[in-house]
C-alpha positions in Angstrom: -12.2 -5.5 0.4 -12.0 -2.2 2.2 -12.0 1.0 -0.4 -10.2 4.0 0.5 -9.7 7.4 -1.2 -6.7 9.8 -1.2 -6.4 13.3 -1.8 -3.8 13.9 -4.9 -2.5 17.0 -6.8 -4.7 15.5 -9.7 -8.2 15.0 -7.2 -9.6 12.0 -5.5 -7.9 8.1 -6.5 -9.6 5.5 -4.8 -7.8 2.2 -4.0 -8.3 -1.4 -2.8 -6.5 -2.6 0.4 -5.3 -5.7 -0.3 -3.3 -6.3 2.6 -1.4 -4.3 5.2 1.3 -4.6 7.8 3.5 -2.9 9.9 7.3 -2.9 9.9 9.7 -1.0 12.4 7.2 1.4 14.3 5.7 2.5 10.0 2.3 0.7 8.8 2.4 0.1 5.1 -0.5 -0.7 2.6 -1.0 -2.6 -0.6 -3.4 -1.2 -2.3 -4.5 -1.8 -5.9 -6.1 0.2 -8.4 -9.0 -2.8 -9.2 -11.5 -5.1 -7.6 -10.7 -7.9 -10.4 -8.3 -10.1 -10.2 -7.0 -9.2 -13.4 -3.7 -7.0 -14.2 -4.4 -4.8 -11.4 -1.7 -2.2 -10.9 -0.4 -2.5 -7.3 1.7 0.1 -4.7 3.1 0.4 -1.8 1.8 3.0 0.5 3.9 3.9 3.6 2.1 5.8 7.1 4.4 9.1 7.5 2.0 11.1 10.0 3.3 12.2 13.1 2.1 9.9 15.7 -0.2 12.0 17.5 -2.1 13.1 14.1 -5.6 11.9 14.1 -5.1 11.8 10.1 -2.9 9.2 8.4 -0.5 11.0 5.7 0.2 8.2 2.9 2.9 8.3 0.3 3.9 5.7 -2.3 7.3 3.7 -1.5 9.8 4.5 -4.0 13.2 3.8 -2.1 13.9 0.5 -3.6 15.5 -1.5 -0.6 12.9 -0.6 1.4 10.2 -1.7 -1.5 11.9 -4.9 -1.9 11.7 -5.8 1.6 7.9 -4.9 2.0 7.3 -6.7 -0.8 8.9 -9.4 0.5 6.6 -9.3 3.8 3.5 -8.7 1.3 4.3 -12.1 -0.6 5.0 -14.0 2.1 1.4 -13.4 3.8 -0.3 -13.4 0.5 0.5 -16.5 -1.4 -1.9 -17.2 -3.3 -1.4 -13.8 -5.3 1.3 -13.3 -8.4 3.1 -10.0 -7.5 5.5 -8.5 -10.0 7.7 -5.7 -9.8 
């Protein structure tokens, strides 16, 4: 499972990709905040960086339509894995 760190207001958080996708030109990430298969709190990180930007710029999904549906794509691809909102 690939590990990646992001810069916050509070320091460095590091995540776990669990899967990721891309959905109408955006690429979003599932990340959790645990290796173990146990209680791991999940979220939904959404691409925002200008196209041309050798960075990516990340930030959590909080509309909730558009969580719901990339949830939806998330579940579908993963299902052996119990995700709850």
């Amino acid at each position: 499972m690939e590990k990646i760190e992001f810069q916050t207001e509070d320091g460095i958080q590091e995540f776990y990709v669990e899967e990721q996708t891309r959905i109408n030109g955006f690429n979003y990430l599932l990340v959790s905040d645990s290796v173990t298969e146990q209680e791991a709190e999940a979220y939904i990180l959404k691409d925002v960086s200008e196209p041309e930007s050798q960075e990516a710029c990340y930030v959590m999904v909080e509309d909730e339509q558009e969580l719901e549906a990339v949830m939806r794509i998330f579940e579908q691809s993963m299902e052996d894995v119990d995700i709850k909102m």
